[in-house]
N, C-alpha and C positions, 0 to 999 in steps of 0.2 A: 543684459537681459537674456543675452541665449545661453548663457552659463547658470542663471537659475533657473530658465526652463528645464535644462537638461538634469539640474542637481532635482530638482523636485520629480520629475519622471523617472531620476533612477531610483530616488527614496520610495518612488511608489513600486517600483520592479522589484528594488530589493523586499519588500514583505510578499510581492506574488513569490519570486524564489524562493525564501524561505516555507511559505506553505508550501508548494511542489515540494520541495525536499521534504518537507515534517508526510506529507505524506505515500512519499518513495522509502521513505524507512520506514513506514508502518505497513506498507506491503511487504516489506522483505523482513521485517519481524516478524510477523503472519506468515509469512509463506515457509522461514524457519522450522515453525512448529511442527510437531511432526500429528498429523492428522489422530482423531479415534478412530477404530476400527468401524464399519460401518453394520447394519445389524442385517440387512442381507450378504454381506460376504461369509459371515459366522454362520448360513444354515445349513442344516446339514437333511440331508435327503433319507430320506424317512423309509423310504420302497424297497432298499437296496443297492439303486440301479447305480 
């Protein structure tokens, strides 16, 4: 009986890890990317100064 608690509590852990993981690689694909540029860094100051 405590050998199928345990197998059923791991089968449940094992799909929470797999999600943590599917979403630890989707940060670090995302964060791979290399950004756009943003549209205030491109202005350019009009005055001179």
């Amino acid at each position: 009986m405590i050998i199928d608690t345990v197998i059923f509590v791991s089968k449940r852990l094992q799909r929470v890890a797999l999600a943590i993981l599917c979403l630890i690689t989707a940060q670090l694909v995302l964060a791979s990317c290399e950004p756009e540029p943003s549209a205030m860094a491109a202005r350019v100051s009009l005055d001179g100064r």
